[in-house]
Structure formats: C-alpha cells, structure tokens
PyMOL CGO cylinders between C-alpha atoms (Angstrom):
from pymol import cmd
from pymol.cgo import CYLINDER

trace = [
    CYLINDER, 16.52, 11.65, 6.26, 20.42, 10.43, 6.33, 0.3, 1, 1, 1, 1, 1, 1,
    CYLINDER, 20.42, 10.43, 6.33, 21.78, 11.79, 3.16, 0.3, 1, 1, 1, 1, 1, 1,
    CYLINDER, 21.78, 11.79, 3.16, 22.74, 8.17, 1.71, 0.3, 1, 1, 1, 1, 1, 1,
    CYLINDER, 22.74, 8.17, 1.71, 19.85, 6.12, 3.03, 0.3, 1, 1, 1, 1, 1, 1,
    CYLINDER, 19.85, 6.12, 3.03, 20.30, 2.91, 1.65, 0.3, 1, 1, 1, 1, 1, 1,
    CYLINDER, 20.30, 2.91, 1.65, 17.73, 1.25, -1.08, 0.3, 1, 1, 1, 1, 1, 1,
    CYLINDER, 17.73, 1.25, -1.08, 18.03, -2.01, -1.08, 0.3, 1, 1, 1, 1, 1, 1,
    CYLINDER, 18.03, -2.01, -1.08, 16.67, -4.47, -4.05, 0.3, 1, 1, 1, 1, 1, 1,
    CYLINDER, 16.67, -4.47, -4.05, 15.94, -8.10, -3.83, 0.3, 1, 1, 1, 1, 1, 1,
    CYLINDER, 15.94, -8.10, -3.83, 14.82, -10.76, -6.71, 0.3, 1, 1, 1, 1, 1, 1,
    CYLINDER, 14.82, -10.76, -6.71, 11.09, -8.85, -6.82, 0.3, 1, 1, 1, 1, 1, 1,
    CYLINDER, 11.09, -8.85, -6.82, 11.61, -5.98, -4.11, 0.3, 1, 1, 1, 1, 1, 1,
    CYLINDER, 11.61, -5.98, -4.11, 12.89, -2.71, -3.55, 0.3, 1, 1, 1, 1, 1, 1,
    CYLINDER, 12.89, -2.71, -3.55, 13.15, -1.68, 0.16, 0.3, 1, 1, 1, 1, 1, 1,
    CYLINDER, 13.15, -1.68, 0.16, 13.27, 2.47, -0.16, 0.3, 1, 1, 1, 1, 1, 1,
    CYLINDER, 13.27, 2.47, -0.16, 13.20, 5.11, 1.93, 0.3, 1, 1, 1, 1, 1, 1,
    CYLINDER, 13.20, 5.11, 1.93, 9.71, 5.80, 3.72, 0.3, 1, 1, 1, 1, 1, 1,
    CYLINDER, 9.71, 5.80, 3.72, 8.15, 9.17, 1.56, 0.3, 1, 1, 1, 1, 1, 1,
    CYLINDER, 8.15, 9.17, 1.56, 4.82, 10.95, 3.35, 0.3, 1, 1, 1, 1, 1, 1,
    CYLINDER, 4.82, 10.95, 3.35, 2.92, 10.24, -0.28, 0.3, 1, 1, 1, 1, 1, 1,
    CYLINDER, 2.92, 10.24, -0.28, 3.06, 6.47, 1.06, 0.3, 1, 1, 1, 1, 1, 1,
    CYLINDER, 3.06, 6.47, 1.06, 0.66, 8.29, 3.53, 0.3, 1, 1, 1, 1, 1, 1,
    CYLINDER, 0.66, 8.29, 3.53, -2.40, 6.93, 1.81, 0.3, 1, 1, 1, 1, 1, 1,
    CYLINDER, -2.40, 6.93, 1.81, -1.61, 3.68, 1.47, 0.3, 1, 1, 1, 1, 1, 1,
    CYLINDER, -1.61, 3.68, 1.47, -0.35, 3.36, 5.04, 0.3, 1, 1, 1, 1, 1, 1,
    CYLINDER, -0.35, 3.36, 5.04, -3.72, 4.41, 6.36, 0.3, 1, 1, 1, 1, 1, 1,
    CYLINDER, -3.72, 4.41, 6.36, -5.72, 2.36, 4.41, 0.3, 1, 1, 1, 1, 1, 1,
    CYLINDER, -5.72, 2.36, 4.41, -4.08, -0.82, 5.39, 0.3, 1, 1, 1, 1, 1, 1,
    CYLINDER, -4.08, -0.82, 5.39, -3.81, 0.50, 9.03, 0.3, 1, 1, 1, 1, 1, 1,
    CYLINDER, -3.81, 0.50, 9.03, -7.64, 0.20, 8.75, 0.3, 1, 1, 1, 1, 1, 1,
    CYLINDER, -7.64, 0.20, 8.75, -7.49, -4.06, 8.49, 0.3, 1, 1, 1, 1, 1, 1,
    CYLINDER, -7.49, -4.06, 8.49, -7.74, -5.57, 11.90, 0.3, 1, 1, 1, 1, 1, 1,
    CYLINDER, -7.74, -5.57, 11.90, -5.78, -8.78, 11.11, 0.3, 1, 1, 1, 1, 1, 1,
    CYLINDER, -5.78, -8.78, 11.11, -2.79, -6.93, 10.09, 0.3, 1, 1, 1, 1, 1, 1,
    CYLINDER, -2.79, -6.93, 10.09, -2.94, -4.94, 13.16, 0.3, 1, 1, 1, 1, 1, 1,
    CYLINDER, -2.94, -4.94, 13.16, -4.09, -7.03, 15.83, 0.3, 1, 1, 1, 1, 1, 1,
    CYLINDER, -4.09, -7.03, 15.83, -0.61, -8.52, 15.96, 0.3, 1, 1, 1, 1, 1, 1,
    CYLINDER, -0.61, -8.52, 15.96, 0.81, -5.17, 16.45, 0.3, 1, 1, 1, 1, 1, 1,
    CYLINDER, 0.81, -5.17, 16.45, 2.33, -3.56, 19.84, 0.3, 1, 1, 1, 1, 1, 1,
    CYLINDER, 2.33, -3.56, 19.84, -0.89, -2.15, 22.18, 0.3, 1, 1, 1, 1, 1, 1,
    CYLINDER, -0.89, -2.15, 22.18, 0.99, 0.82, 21.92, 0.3, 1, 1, 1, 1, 1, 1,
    CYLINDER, 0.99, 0.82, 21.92, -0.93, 1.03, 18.18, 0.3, 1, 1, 1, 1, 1, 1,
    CYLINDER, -0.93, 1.03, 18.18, -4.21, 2.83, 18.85, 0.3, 1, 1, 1, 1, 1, 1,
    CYLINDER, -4.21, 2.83, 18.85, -7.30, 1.23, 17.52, 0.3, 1, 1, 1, 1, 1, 1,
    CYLINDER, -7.30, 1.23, 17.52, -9.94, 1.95, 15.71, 0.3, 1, 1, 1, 1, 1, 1,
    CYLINDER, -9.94, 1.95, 15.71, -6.35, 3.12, 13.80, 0.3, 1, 1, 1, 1, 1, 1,
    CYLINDER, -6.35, 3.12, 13.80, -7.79, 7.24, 14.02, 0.3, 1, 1, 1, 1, 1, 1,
    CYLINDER, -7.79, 7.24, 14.02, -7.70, 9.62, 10.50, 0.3, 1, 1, 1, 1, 1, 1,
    CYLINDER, -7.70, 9.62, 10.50, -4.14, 11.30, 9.92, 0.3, 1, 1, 1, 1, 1, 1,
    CYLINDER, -4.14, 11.30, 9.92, -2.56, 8.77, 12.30, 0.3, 1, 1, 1, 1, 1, 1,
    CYLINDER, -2.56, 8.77, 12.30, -0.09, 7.40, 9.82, 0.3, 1, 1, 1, 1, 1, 1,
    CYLINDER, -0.09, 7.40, 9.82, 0.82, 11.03, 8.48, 0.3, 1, 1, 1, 1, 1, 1,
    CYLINDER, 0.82, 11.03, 8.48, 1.90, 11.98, 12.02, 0.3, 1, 1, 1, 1, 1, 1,
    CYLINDER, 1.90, 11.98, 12.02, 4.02, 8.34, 12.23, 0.3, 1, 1, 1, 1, 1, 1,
    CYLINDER, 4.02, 8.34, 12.23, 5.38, 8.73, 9.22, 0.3, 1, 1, 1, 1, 1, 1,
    CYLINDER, 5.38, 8.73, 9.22, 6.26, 12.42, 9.70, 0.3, 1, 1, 1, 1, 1, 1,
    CYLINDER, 6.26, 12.42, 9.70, 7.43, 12.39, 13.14, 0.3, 1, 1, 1, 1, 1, 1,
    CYLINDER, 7.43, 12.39, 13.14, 8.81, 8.81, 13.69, 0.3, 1, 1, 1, 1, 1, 1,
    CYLINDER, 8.81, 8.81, 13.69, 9.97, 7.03, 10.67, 0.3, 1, 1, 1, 1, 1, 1,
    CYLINDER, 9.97, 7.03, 10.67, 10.94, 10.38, 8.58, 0.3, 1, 1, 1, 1, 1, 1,
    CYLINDER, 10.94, 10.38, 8.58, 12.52, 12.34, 11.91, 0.3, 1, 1, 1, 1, 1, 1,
    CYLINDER, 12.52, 12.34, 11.91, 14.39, 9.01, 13.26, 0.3, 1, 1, 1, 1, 1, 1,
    CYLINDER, 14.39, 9.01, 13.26, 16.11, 7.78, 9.97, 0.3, 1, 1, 1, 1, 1, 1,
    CYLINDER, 16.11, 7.78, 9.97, 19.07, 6.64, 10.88, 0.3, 1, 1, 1, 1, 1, 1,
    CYLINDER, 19.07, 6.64, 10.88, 19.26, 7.97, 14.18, 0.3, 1, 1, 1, 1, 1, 1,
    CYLINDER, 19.26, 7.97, 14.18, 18.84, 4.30, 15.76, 0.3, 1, 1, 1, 1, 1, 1,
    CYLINDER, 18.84, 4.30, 15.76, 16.22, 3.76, 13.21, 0.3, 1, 1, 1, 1, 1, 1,
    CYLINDER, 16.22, 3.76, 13.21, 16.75, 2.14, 9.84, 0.3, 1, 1, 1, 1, 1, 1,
    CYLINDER, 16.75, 2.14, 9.84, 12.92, 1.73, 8.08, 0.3, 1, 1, 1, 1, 1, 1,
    CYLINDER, 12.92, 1.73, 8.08, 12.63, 1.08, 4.68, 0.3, 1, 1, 1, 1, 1, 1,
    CYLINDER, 12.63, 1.08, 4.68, 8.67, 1.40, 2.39, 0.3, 1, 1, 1, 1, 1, 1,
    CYLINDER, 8.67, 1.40, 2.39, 8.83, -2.44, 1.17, 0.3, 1, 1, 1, 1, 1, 1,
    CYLINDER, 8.83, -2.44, 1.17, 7.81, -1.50, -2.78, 0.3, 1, 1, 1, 1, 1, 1,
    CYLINDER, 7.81, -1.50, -2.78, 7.70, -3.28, -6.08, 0.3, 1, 1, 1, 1, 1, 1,
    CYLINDER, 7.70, -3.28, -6.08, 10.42, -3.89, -7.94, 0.3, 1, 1, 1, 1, 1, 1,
    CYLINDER, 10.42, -3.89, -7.94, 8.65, -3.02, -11.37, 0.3, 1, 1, 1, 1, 1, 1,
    CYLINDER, 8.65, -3.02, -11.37, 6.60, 0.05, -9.46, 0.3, 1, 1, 1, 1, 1, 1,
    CYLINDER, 6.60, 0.05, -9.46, 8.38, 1.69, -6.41, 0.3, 1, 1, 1, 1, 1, 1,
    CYLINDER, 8.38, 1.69, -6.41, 5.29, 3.94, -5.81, 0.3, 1, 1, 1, 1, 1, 1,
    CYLINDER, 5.29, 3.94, -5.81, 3.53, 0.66, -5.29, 0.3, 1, 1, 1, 1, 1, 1,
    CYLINDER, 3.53, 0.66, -5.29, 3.73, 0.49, -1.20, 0.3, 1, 1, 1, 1, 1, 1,
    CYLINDER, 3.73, 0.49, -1.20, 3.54, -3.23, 0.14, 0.3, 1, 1, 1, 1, 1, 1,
    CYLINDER, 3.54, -3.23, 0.14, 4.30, -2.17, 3.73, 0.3, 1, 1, 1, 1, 1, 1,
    CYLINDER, 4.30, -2.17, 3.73, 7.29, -1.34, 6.26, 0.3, 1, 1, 1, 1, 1, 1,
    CYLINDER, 7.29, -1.34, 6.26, 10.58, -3.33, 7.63, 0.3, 1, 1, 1, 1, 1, 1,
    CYLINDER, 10.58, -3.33, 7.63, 12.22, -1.53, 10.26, 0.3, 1, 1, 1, 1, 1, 1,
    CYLINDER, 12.22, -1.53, 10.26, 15.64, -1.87, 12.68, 0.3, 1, 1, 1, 1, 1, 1,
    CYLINDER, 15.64, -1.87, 12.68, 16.21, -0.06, 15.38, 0.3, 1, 1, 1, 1, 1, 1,
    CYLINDER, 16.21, -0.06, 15.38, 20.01, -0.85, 16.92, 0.3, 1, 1, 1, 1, 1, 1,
    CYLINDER, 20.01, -0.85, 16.92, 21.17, 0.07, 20.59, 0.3, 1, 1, 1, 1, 1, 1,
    CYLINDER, 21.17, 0.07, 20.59, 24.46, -0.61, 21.07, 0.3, 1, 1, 1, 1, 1, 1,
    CYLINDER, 24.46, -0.61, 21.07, 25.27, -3.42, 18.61, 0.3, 1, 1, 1, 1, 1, 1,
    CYLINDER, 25.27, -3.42, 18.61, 21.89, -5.07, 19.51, 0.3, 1, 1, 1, 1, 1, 1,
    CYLINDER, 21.89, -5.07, 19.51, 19.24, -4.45, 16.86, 0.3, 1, 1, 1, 1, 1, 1,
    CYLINDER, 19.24, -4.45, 16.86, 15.52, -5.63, 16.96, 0.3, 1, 1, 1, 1, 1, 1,
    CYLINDER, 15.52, -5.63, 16.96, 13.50, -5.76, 13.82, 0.3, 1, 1, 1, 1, 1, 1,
    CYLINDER, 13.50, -5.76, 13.82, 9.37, -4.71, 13.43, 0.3, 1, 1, 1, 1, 1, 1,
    CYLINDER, 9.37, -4.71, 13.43, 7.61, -5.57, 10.11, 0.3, 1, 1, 1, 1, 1, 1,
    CYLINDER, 7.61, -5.57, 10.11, 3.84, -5.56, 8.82, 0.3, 1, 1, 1, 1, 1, 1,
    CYLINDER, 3.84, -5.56, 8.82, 2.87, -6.38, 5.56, 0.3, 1, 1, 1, 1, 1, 1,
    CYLINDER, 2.87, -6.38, 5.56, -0.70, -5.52, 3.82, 0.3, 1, 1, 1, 1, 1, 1,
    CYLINDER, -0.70, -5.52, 3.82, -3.03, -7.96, 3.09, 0.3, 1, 1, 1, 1, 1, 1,
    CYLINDER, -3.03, -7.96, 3.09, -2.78, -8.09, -0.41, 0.3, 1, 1, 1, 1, 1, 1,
    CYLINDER, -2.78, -8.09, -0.41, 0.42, -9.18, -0.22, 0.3, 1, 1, 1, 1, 1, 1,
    CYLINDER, 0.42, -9.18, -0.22, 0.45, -11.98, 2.19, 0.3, 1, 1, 1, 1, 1, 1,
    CYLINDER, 0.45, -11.98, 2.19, 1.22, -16.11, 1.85, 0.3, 1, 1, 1, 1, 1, 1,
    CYLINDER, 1.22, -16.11, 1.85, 3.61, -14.65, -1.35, 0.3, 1, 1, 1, 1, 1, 1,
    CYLINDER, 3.61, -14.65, -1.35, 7.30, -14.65, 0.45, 0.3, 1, 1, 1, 1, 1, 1,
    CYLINDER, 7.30, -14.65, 0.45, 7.41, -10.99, 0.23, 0.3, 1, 1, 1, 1, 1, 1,
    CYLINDER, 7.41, -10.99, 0.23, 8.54, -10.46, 4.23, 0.3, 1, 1, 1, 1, 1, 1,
    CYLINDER, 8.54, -10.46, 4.23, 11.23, -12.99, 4.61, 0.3, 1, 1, 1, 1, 1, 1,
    CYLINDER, 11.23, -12.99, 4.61, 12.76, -11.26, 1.29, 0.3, 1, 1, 1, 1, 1, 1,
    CYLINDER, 12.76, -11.26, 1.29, 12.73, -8.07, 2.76, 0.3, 1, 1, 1, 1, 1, 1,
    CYLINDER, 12.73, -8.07, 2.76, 13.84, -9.46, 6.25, 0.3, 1, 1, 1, 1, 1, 1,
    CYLINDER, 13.84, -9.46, 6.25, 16.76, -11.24, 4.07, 0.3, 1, 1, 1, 1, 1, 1,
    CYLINDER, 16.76, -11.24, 4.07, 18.23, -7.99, 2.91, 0.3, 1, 1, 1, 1, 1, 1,
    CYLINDER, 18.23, -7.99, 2.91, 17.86, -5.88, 5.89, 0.3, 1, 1, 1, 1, 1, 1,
    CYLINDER, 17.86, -5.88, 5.89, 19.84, -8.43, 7.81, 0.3, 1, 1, 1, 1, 1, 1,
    CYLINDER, 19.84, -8.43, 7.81, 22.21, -8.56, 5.06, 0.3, 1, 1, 1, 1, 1, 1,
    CYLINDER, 22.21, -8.56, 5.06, 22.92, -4.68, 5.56, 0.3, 1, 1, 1, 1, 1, 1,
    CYLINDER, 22.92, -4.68, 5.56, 22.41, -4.21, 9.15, 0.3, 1, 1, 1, 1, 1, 1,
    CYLINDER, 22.41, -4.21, 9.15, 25.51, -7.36, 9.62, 0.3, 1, 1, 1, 1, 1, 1,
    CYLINDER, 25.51, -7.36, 9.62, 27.44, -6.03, 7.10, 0.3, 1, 1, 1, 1, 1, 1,
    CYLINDER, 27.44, -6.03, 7.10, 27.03, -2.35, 7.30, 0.3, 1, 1, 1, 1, 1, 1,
    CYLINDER, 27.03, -2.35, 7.30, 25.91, -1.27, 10.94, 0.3, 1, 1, 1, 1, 1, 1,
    CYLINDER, 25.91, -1.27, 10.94, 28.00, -3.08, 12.96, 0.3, 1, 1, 1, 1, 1, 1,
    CYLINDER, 28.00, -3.08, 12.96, 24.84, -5.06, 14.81, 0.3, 1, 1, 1, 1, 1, 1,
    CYLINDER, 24.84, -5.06, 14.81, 26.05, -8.47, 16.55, 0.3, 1, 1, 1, 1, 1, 1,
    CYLINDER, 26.05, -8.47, 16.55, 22.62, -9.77, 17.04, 0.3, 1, 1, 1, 1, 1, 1,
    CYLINDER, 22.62, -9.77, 17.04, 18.95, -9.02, 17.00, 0.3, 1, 1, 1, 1, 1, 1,
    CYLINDER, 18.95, -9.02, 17.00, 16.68, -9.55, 19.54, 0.3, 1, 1, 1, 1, 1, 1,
    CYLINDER, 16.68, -9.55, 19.54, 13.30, -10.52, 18.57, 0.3, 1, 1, 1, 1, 1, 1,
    CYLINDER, 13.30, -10.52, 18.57, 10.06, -10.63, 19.31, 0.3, 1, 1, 1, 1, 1, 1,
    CYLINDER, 10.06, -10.63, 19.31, 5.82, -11.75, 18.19, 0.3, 1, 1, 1, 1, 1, 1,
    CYLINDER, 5.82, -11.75, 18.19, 2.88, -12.71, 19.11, 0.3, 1, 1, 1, 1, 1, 1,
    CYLINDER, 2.88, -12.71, 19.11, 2.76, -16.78, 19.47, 0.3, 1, 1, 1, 1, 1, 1,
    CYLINDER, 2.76, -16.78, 19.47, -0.15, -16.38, 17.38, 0.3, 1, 1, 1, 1, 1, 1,
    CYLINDER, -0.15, -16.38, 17.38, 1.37, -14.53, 14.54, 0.3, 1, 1, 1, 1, 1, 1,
    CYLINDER, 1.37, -14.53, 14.54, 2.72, -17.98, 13.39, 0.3, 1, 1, 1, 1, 1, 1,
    CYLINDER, 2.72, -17.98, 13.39, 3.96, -16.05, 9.63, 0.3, 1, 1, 1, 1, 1, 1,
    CYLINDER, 3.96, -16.05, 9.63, 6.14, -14.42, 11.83, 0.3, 1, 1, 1, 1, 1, 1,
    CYLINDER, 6.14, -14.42, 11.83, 7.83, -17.24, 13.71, 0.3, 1, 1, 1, 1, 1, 1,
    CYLINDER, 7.83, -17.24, 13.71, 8.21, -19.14, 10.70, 0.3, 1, 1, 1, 1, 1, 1,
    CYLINDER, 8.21, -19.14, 10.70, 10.39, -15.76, 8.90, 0.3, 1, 1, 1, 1, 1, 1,
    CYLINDER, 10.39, -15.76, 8.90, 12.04, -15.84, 12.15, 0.3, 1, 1, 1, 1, 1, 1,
    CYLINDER, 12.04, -15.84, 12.15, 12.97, -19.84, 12.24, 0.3, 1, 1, 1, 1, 1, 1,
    CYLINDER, 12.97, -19.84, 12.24, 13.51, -20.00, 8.85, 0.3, 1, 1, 1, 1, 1, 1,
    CYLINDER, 13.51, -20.00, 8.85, 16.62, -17.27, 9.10, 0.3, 1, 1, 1, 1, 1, 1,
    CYLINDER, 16.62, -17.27, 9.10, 18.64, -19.55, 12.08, 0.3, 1, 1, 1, 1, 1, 1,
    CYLINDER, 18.64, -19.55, 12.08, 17.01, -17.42, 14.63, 0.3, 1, 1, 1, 1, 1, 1,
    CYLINDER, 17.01, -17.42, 14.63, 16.80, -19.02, 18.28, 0.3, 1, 1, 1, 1, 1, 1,
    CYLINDER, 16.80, -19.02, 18.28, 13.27, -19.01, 20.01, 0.3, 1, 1, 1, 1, 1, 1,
    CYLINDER, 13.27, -19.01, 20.01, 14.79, -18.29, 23.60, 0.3, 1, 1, 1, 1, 1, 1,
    CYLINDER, 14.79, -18.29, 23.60, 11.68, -18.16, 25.07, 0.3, 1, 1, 1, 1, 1, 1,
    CYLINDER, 11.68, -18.16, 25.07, 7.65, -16.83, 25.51, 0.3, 1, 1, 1, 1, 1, 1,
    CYLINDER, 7.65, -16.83, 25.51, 7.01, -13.54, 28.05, 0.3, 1, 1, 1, 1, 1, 1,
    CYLINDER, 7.01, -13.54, 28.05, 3.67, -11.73, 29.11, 0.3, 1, 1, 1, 1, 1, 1,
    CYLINDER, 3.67, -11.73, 29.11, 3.29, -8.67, 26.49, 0.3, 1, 1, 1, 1, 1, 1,
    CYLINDER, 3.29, -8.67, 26.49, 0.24, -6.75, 24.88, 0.3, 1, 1, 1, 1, 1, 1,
    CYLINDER, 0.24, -6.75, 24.88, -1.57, -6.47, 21.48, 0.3, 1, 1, 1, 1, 1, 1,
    CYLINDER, -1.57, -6.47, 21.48, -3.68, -4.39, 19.69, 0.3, 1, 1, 1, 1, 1, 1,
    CYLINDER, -3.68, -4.39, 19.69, -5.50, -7.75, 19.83, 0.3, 1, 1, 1, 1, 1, 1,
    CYLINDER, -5.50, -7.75, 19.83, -5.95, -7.84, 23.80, 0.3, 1, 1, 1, 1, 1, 1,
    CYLINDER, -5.95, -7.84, 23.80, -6.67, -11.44, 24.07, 0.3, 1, 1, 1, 1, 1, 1,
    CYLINDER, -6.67, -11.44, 24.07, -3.28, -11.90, 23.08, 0.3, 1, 1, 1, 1, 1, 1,
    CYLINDER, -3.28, -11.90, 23.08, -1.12, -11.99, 25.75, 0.3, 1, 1, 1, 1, 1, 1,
    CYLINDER, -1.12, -11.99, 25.75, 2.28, -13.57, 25.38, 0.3, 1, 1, 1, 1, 1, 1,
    CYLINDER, 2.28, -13.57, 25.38, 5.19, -13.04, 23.10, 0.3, 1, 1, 1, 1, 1, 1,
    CYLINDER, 5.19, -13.04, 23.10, 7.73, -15.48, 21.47, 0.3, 1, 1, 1, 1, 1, 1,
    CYLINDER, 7.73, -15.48, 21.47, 11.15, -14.10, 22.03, 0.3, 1, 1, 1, 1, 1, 1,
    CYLINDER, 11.15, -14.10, 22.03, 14.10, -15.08, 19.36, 0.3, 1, 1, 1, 1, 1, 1,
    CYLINDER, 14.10, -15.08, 19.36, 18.00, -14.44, 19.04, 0.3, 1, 1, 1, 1, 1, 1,
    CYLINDER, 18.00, -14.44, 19.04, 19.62, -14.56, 16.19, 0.3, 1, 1, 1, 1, 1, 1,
    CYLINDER, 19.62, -14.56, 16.19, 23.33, -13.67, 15.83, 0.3, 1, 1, 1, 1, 1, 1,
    CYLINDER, 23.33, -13.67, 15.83, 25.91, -12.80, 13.37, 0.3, 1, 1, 1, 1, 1, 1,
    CYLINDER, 25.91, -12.80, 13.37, 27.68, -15.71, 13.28, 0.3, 1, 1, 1, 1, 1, 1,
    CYLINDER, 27.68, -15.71, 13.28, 24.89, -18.42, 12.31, 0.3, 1, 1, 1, 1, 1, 1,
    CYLINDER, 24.89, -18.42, 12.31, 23.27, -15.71, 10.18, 0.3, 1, 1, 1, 1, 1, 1,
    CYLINDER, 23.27, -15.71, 10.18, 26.50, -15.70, 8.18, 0.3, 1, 1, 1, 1, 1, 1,
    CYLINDER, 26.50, -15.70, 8.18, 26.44, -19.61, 9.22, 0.3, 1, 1, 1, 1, 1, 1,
    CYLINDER, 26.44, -19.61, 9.22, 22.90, -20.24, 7.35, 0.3, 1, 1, 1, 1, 1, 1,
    CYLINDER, 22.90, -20.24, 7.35, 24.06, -17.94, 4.18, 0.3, 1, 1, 1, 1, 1, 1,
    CYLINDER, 24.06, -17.94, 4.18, 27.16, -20.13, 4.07, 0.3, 1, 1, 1, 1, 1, 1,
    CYLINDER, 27.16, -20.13, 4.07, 24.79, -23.55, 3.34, 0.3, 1, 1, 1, 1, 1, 1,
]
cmd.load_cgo(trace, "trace")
C-alpha cells in the first residue's frame, strides 16, 4: 500500500483504501448473481469460500498504486460500512476503470459519485489523458454512468461474462478535455 494513498470524499461517500477486514463483506456480496453476472468470465462462479481474501490480499492490496488505483466505496457517516469497489488501472496515460456495487446499494447514485471523484483525481493527479471503457450492453446502469460523464460509446465487440449468454461489450472513450469540458457546464 503506497504510503499516501489517496481517500477521497464526495457529498455522501468516502472512497478509502481497500483493508482485508472488508473481507467479509466482499464475499458475501460476491455470492449475488446479478451483481456478478456482469462481471469479466475471468470471475469464477459459484464465487468459491476465501476467494475475495486471496483478491483482496494479492491483487488490490499488492498492486496499489503500481498501475492500480482501487478504492473500498464506504459511507461517509461509517467508513467500516463497505458499499463496494471503484478501481483504475493506467498504462501509459490510458486508464480504464472497473466498478461493482452491492445490491443494497443500487438505483441510489452511489457509482456515478464515486466514478465522479476518481476521474477527478486520476485527470488531475495521474497524468491519464483518457480512459478506455468497457460493459456489458446489458448492464444498462453502467452505460448510463458512462454517458452521463461525456464518455463516447465508440463501439460494441465480442467479450465474455460471468453471465455466458452475454456476449458483447459496449466500448466508450472518454477524454480529458470534454471531461474537464462537461465539469465546465
């Protein structure tokens, strides 16, 4: 874990580091089908026991801010209340963003808060030019985030799911310039 990794804090959020005692929480909402089926196949499912220990440990912990930016999307009032993840990754001044959100928590504006402010940060403080983007076409919550910020939809591609009757992927840009653009207006 970088020494400064940044906590960010929005109208109702705080975006922290990721901790292994959100292990619990991670699991258990790992365990809902609709929040995973939109997921990358790469996700094994039925999600098995100790599963998001080892991702946690090993990937999000080991990876901070090596490439990887991932932040525990928490409560403002609570930050021990863990509402899911929102992570960058960033290759060369081209970032791409992942997010899931649990159930409980959905239809309530939470993501595109905590999409807001990682864009925020990642333009201002890592140097990014543009993201690269990507969901299912059926995960229409996550197009909408996507519109909604000025991102472009640049066009749909063959991918896989945990869900494997879903088989194509919306693809969006969205750049510096008309994210700056839309916080202008």
């Amino acid at each position: 874990m970088p020494k400064n990794f940044p906590t960010l804090e929005t109208k109702r959020l705080t975006l922290r580091d990721i901790r292994e005692s959100d292990t619990d929480a991670y699991q258990a909402f790992f365990q809902d089908y609709d929040l995973v089926r939109f997921l990358n196949a790469n996700i094994p499912w039925p999600y098995p026991d100790g599963a998001a220990l080892s991702w946690i440990r090993d990937h999000l912990i080991a990876k901070q801010g090596k490439g990887l930016w991932a932040w525990a999307i928490c409560s403002k009032e609570n930050t021990d209340t863990f509402m899911g993840v929102i992570e960058i990754q960033i290759n060369d001044k081209v970032g791409s963003r992942g997010f899931w959100l649990g159930r409980p928590y959905w239809g309530k504006g939470f993501m595109s808060e905590a999409a807001d402010a990682v864009l925020d940060y990642a333009f201002a403080n890592l140097n990014v030019d543009k993201f690269l983007l990507e969901n299912a076409v059926e995960n229409t919550a996550s197009s909408k985030i996507k519109a909604k910020q000025g991102a472009k939809l640049l066009g749909i591609k063959d991918s896989a799911f945990v869900d494997k009757a879903i088989t194509k992927s919306e693809n969006w840009e969205l750049t510096k310039d008309s994210w700056l653009a839309r916080k202008k207006s």
